[in-house]
C-alpha positions in Angstrom: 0.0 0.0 0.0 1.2 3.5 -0.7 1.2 5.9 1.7 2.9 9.5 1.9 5.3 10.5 5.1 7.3 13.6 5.8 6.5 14.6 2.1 7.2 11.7 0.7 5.8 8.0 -0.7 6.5 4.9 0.3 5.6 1.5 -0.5 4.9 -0.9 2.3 3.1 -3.5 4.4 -0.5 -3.2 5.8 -2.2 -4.9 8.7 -5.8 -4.2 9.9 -6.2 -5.1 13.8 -9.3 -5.0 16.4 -7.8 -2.3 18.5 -7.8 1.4 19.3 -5.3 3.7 17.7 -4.3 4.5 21.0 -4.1 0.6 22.4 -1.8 0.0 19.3 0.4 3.1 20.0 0.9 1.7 23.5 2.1 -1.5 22.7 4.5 -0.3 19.8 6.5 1.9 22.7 6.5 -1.1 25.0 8.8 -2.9 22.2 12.3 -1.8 23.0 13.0 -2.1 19.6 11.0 0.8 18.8 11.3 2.8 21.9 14.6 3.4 21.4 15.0 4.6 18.3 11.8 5.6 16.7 10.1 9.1 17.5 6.4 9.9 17.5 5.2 13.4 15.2 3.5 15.9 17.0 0.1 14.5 17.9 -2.8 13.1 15.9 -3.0 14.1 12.1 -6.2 14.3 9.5 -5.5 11.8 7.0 -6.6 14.6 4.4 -3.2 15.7 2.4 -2.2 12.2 2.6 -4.0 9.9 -0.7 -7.0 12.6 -0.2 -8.4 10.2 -3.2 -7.7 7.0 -1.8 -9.0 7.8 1.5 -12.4 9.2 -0.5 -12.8 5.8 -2.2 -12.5 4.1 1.3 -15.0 6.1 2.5 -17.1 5.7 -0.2 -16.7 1.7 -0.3 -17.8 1.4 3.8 -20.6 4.1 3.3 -22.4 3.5 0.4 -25.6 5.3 1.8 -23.6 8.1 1.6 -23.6 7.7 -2.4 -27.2 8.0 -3.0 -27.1 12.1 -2.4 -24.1 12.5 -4.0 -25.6 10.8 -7.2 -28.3 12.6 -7.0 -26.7 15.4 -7.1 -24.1 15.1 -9.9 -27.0 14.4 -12.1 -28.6 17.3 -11.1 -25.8 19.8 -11.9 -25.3 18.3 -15.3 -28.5 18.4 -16.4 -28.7 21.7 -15.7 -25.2 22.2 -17.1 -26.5 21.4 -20.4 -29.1 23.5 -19.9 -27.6 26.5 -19.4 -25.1 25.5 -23.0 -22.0 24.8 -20.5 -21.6 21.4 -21.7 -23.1 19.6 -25.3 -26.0 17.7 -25.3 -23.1 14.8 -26.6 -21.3 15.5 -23.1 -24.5 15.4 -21.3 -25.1 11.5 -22.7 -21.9 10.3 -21.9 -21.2 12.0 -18.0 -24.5 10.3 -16.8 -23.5 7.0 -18.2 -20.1 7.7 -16.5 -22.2 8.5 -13.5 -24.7 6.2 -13.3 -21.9 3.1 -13.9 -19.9 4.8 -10.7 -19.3 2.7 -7.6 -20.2 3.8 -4.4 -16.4 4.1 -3.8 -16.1 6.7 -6.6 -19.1 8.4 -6.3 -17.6 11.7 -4.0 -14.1 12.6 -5.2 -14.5 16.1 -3.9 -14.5 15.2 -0.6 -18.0 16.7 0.2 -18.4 13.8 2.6 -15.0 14.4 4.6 -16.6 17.5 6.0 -17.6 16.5 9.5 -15.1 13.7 9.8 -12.3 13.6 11.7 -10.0 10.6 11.5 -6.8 9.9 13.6 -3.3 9.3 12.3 -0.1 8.7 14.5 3.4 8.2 12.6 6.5 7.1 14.2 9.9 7.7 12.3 13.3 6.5 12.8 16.4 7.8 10.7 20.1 7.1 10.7 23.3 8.3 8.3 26.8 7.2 8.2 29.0 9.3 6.8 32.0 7.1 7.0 30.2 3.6 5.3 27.8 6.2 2.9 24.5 4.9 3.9 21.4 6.3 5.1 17.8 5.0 5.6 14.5 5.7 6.5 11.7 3.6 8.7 8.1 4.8 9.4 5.2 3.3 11.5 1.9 4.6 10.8 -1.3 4.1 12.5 -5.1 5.2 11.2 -7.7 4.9 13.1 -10.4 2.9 10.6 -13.3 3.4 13.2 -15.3 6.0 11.2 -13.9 5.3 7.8 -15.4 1.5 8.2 -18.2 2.0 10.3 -16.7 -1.0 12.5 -16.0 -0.1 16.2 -12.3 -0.4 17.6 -10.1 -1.4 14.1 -6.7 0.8 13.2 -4.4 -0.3 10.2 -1.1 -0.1 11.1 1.5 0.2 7.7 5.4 0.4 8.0 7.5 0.5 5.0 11.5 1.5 4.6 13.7 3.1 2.2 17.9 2.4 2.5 20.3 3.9 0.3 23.9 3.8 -0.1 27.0 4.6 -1.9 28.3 1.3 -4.0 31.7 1.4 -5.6 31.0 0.1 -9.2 34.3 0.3 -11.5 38.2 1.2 -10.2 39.6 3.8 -12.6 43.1 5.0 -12.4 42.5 8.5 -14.7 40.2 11.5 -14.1 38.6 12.7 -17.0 39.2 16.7 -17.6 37.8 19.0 -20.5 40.9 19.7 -22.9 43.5 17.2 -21.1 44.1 13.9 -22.3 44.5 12.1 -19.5 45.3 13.0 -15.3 46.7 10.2 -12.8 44.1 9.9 -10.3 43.5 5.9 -8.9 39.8 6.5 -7.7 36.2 4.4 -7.6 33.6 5.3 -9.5 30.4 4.9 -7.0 26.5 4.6 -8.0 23.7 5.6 -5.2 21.2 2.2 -4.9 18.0 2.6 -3.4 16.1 0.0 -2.1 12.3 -0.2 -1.4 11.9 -2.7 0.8 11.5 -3.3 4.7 14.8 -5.1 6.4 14.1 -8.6 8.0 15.0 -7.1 11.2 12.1 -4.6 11.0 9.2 -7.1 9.3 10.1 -9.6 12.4 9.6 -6.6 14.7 6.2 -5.8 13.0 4.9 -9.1 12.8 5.7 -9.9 16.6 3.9 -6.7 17.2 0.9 -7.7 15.4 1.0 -11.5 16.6 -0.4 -9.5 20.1 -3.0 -7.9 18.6 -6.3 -8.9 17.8 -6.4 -9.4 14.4 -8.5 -7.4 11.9 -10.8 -8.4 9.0 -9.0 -9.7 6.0 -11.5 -9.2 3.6 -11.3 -4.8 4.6 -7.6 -4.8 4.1 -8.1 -6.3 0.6 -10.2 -3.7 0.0 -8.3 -0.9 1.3 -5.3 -2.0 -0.6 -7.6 -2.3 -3.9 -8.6 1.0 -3.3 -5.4 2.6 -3.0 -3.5 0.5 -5.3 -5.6 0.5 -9.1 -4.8 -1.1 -11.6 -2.7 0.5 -14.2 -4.3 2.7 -17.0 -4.5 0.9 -20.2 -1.2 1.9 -22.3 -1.9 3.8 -25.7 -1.6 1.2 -28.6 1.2 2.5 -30.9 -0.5 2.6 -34.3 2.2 1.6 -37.4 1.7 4.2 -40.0 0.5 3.8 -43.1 3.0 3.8 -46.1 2.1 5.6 -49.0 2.4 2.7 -51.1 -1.2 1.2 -52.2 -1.9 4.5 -54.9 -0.1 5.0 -58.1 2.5 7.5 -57.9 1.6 10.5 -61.3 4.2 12.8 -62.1 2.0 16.4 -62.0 3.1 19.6 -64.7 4.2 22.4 -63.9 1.8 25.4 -65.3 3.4 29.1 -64.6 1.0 31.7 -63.3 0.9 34.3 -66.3 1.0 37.9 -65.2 2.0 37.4 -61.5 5.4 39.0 -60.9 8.4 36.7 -59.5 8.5 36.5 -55.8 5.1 38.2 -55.4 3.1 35.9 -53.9 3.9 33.7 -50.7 0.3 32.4 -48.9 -2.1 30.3 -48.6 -4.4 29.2 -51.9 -7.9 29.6 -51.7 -10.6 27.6 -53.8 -13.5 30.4 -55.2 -16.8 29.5 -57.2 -16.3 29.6 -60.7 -13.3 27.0 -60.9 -11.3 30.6 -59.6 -8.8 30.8 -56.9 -7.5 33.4 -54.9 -3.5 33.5 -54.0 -2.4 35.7 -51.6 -0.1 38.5 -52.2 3.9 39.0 -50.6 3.0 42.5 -50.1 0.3 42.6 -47.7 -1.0 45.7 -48.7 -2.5 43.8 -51.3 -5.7 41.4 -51.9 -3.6 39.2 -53.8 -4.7 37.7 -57.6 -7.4 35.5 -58.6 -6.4 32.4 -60.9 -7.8 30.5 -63.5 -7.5 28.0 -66.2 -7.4 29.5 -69.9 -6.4 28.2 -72.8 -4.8 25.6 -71.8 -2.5 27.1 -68.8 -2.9 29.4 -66.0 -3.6 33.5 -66.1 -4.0 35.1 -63.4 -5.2 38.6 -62.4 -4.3 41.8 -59.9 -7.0 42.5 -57.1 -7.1 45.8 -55.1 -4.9 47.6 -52.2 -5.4 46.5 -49.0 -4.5 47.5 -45.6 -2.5 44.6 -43.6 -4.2 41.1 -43.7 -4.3 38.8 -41.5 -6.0 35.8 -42.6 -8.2 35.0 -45.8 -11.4 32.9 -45.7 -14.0 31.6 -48.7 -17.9 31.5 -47.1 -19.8 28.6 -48.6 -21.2 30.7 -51.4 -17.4 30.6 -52.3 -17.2 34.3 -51.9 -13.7 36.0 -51.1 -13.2 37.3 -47.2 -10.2 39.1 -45.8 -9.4 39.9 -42.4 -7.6 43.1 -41.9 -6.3 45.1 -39.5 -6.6 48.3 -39.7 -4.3 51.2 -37.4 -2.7 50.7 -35.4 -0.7 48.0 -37.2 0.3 44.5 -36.1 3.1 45.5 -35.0 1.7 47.6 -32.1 0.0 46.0 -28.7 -3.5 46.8 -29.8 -4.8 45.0 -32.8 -7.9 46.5 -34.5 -9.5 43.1 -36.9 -12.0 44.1 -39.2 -13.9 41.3 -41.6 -14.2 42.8 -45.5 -15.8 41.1 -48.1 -14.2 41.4 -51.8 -15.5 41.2 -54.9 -13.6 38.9 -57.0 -12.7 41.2 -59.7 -11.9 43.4 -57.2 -14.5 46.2 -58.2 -15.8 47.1 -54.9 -15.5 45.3 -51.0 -18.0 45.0 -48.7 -17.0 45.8 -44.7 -18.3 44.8 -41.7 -19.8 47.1 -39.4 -18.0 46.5 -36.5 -14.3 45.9 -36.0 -13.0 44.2 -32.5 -10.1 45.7 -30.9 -7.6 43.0 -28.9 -4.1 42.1 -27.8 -4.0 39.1 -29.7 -5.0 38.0 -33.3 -8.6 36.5 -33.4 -10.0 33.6 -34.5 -12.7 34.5 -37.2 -15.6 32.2 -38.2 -18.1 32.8 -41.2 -21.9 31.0 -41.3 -23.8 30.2 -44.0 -25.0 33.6 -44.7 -21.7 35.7 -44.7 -21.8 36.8 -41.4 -18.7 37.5 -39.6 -17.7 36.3 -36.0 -14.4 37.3 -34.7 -13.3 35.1 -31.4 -10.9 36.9 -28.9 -9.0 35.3 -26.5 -7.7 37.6 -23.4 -4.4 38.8 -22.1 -3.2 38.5 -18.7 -2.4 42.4 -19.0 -5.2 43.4 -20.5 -7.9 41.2 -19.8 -10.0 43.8 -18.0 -9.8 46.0 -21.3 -9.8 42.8 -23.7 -12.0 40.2 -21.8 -12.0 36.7 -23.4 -15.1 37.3 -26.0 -17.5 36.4 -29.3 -18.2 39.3 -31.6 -20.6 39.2 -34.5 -19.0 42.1 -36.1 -22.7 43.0 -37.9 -24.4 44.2 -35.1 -21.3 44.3 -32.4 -22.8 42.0 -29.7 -20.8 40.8 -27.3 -20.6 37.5 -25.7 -18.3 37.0 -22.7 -16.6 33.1 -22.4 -14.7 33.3 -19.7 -16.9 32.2 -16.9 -18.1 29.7 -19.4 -14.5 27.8 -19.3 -14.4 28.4 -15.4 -18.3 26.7 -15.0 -17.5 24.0 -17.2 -13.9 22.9 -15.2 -15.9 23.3 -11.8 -18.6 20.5 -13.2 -15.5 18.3 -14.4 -14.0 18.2 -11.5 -17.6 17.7 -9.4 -18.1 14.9 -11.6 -14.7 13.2 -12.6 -12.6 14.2 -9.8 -11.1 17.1 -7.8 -7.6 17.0 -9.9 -10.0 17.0 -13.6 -10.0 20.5 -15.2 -11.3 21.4 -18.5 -9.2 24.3 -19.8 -10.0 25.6 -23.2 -7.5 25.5 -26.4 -7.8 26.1 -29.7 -8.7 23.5 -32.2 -9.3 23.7 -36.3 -12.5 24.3 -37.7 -14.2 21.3 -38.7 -16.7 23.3 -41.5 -19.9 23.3 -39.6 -19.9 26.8 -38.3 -18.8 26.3 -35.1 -15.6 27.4 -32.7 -13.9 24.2 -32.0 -12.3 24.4 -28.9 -10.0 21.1 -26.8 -11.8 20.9 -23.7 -12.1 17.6 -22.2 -12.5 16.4 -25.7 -13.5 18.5 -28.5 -16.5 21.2 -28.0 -17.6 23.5 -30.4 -19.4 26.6 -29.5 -22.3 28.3 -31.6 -20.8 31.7 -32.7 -24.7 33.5 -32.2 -25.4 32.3 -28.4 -21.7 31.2 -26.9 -23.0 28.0 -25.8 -21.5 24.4 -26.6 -24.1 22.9 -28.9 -21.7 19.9 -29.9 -18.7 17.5 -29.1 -16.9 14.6 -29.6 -14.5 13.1 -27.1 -11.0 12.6 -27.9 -9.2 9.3 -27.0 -5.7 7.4 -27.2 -3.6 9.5 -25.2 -4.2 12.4 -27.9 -1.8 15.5 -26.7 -0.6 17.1 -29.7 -1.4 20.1 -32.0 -5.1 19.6 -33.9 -4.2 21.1 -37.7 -7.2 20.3 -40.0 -10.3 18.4 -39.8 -13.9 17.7 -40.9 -17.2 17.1 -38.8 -18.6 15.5 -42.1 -15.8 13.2 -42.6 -15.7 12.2 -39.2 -11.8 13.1 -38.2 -9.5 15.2 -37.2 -6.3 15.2 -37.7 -3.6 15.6 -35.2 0.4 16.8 -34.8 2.0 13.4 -32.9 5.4 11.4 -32.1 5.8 7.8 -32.6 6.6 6.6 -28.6 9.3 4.1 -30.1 10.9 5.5 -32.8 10.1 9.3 -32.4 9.2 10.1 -35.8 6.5 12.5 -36.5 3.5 11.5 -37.6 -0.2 13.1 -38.5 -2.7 11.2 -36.5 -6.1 10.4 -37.3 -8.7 10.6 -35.1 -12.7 9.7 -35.5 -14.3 12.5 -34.1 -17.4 9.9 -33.4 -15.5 7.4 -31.3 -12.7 9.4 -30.4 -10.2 6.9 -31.1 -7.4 7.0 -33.5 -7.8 5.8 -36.4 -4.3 5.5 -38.7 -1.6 7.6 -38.8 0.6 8.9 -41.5 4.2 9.6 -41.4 5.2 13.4 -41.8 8.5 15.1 -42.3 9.6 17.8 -39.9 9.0 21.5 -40.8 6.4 23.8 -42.8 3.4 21.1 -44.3 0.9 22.7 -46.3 -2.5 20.4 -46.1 -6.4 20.3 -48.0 -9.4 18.5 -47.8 -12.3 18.2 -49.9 -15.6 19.5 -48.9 -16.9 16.8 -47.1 -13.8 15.1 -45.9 -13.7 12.5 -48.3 -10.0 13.2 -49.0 -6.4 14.4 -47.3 -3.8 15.9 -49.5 -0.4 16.4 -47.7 2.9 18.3 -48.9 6.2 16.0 -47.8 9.7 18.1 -48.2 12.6 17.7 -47.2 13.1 13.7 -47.4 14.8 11.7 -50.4 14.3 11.4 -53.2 12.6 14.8 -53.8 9.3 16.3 -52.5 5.8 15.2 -53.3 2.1 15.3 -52.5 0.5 12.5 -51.1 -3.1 12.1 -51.2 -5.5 9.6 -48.9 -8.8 8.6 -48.3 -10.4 9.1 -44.9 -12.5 6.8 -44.6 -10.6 3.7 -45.2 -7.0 5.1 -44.6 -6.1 4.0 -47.9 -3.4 5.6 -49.7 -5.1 7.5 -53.3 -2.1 8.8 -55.0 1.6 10.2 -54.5 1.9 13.1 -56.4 5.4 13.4 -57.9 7.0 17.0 -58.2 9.7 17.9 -60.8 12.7 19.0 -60.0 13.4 22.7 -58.8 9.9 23.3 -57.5 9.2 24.3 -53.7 5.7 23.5 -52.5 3.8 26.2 -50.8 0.2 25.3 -50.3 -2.5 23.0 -51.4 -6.4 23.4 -52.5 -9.2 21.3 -53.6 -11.9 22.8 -56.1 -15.4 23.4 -55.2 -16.2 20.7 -57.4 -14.2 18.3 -56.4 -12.1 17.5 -59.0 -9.2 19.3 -59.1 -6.3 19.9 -56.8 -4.3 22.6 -57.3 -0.6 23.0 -56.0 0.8 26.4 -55.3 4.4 26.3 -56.1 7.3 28.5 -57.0 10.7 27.5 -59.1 13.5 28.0 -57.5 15.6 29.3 -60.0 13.7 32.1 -61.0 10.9 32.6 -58.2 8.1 32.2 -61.2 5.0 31.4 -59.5 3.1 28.7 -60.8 0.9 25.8 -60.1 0.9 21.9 -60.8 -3.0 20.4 -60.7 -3.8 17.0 -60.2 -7.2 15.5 -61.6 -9.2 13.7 -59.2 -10.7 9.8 -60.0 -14.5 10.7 -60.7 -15.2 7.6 -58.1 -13.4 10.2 -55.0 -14.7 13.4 -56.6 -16.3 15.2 -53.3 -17.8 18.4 -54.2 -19.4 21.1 -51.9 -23.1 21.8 -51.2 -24.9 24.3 -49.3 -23.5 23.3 -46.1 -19.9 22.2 -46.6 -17.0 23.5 -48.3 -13.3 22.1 -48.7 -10.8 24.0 -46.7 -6.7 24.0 -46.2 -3.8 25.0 -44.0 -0.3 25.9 -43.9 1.1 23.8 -40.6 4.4 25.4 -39.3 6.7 23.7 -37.4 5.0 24.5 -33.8 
């Protein structure tokens, strides 16, 4: 049984006895072996700091009665948790189950029911050192009174446990190693500090002679004591092989220049538009950028409008162009000023919104159906008085707060799963159904309009890393990982519905441009920097399976990726080395994978630095 002492744990030996705390304490200072050398701590001490969960679970196990309110009352406070859009109807499902399938052992991990009791705890220590020999060692008694925590009248477990350490030569060396110098005589041993865990023959015997005068204690609550405090261990992840890119054919793509964009002048992400247009963003970002399109066989491309600075680009599901700009003060100042502008795609005329929201750090933006604007800030330690943690619909400048939001939904975690649960927020990609996607216990998305969580989807298999892309109609999400045995990174699939990962991918370090269609149906992925040469490889979903590996000539450096809104087309924004030309390299996709959008989803893309 574990147990903390002094500020530290220790492993050791449990008995349960029929006698007081105080009868027990007796008859350990009557032993000479422990009167002489082992000290009692000041007084009796609450067994609260020490295994405050164990000791819960004990509790729990010998007082089931006790359960019955505390069920009722963790059902209460989620159902009105979902109520009040704290938690997702999903969420809701799922933390009764987990409630309702509780043991009356696990039923109050928030201690409500340690309030009015008071449960002794004696320790006795005994510590020695030698210098000269190197050694040092610890032994500790402990005695809690079980009288309440049981129910039974008159029962104390007494634990000891021991911890030795000591100084072992290991390896005779006649040099002493020195930075810069060969080599300096100096005959010495090289020693290593052992530990050991377990309690000396000399001190069992002792306890076990001690016991022997005791009335002995019911076997069966010892094995449940130790149970409680001793669970099994959590089920390791399963390491997941990834898939090699080896089942699709392998199509060397062409490379198409982009006619009438100057060398070097463009550098973002691509951008599928209706009409079979894209948008490319600009170096300079006091510019919209160009719109491309096939003609005539290859690629023309043409100027848009002056801009101030952008921040980020977006395409609504009417495939219409939005930029996100910030107006002065600039980026470069402490407070940014984010306005949503819609532009036309021949650049004729934009459309702003009528509210811009000011912050300290750049906000998430998220478009609906119908074009409008929401701009998602999160808050500065500095600032947050000024810059509170906030929703904006930048049409009619209504203000959601979402910080007590966070702080009600990790107080009902931790009512529910356990004082040491928390559900802290972070960000997570958008999935293309309208929502904020947030990490919080899981994945919760939050309805721009009303600030509540209207949906979720828990998130399994020891999942720690970065989220980059996903889609809530192809049922994944895809996330930034390392192989445990051979530390290579890897893109990890994850089913949003089970939560579980799926397959994983192998990825190569560094920038990683990625695109999915409109309903999820496909994954293309830039790979640089391995050998032999860089490529796009392209998979399906559902299955895992590998589509296509999409050769690149030589010379070219891969920038971003973008499906059509049909479907049918990937386009690769590129740039030759040699020259800077931009251009782009389109690969046709198999009518049988073709994925094209609708009114309610749309294919999207990211640029994934190295984080």
């Amino acid at each position: 049984m574990l147990l903390h002492v002094e500020g530290d744990s220790y492993m050791g030996k449990a008995y349960i006895v029929s006698a007081s705390t105080q009868e027990v304490s007796t008859a350990l200072r009557a032993r000479d072996y422990f009167s002489s050398s082992f000290r009692q701590r000041d007084g009796a001490q609450p067994i609260l700091g020490d295994m405050e969960r164990a000791w819960m679970k004990v509790y729990g196990h010998f007082h089931p009665e006790k359960s019955a309110i505390v069920f009722a009352k963790k059902l209460d406070a989620i159902d009105v948790a979902a109520t009040l859009g704290v938690i997702a109807p999903e969420e809701k499902s799922r933390w009764r189950t987990y409630v309702e399938q509780l043991s009356p052992s696990d039923l109050d991990p928030t201690g409500g029911s340690f309030t009015d009791l008071t449960v002794d705890r004696l320790t006795f220590s005994s510590s020695h050192i030698d210098t000269a020999r190197r050694r040092s060692g610890d032994k500790h008694v402990v005695l809690i009174d079980l009288t309440d925590m049981t129910g039974a009248p008159s029962q104390t477990l007494l634990w000891y446990a021991e911890r030795r350490q000591e100084q072992r030569r290991v390896k005779w060396k006649a040099f002493a190693s020195i930075p810069g110098v060969a080599g300096v005589p100096y005959p010495h041993w090289e020693t290593e500090m052992i530990t050991e865990n377990h309690a000396s023959q000399e001190f069992s015997d002792q306890m076990q002679a001690l016991v022997s005068t005791l009335p002995a204690g019911p076997e069966r609550s010892l094995d449940v004591i130790s149970n409680l405090f001793n669970p099994s261990e959590e089920t390791p992840v399963q390491r997941i092989a990834p898939r090699l890119p080896m089942d699709g054919a392998t199509t060397m793509l062409q490379w198409l220049p982009i006619q009438r964009i100057q060398p070097g002048n463009n550098s973002g992400q691509i951008r599928s538009l209706s009409s079979d247009q894209f948008h490319v963003t600009s170096a300079s970002n006091r510019s919209y950028g160009y719109v491309a399109a096939k003609k005539d066989g290859g690629v023309v491309a043409w100027r848009m409008g002056e801009s101030q600075r952008m921040i980020e680009t977006k395409v609504d599901r009417k495939g219409r162009l939005w930029v996100l700009i910030a107006t002065v003060p600039s980026l470069t100042q402490q407070i940014l000023t984010s306005c949503p502008v819609q532009i036309s795609v021949d650049a004729t005329g934009s459309i702003r919104s009528n509210r811009c929201m000011q912050s300290t750090m750049a906000p998430r933006w998220q478009l609906d159906v119908d074009g409008n604007s929401y701009l998602y800030s999160e808050s500065h330690m500095a600032t947050e008085e000024r810059f509170p943690e906030r929703i904006m619909d930048t049409g009619s400048g209504e203000v959601i707060a979402m910080k007590e939001l966070w702080k009600d939904r990790t107080n009902l975690r931790r009512r529910v799963f356990g004082y040491m649960q928390s559900c802290s927020s972070g960000p997570a990609p958008d999935l293309g159904d309208g929502l904020f996607w947030f990490t919080s216990c899981g994945l919760v998305g939050v309805a721009p309009a009303s600030g509540d969580v209207v949906k979720s989807f828990p998130l399994r298999s020891g999942s720690t890393g970065r989220l980059v892309l996903g889609s809530a109609a192809g049922d994944w999400v895809a996330e930034e990982a390392r192989d445990p045995t051979d530390q290579r990174e890897v893109l990890r699939i994850h089913r949003l519905s089970t939560g579980e990962a799926a397959f994983e991918v192998e990825r190569k370090t560094g920038t990683q441009a990625l695109a999915r269609t409109a309903h999820g149906r496909l994954l293309a992925m830039t790979v640089t920097g391995a050998s032999p040469g860089r490529y796009v490889d392209v998979w399906r979903m559902d299955s895992g399976k590998h589509v296509s590996r999409l050769a690149i000539p030589e010379g070219i450096a891969l920038k971003s990726l973008a499906f059509n809104r049909a479907g049918t087309e990937l386009w690769v924004h590129a740039h030759q080395f040699a020259d800077k030309d931009s251009g782009v390299l389109i690969w046709t996709v198999p009518e049988s994978l073709q994925d094209g959008t609708d009114d309610n989803w749309s294919p999207d893309e990211a640029v994934v630095k190295k984080h």
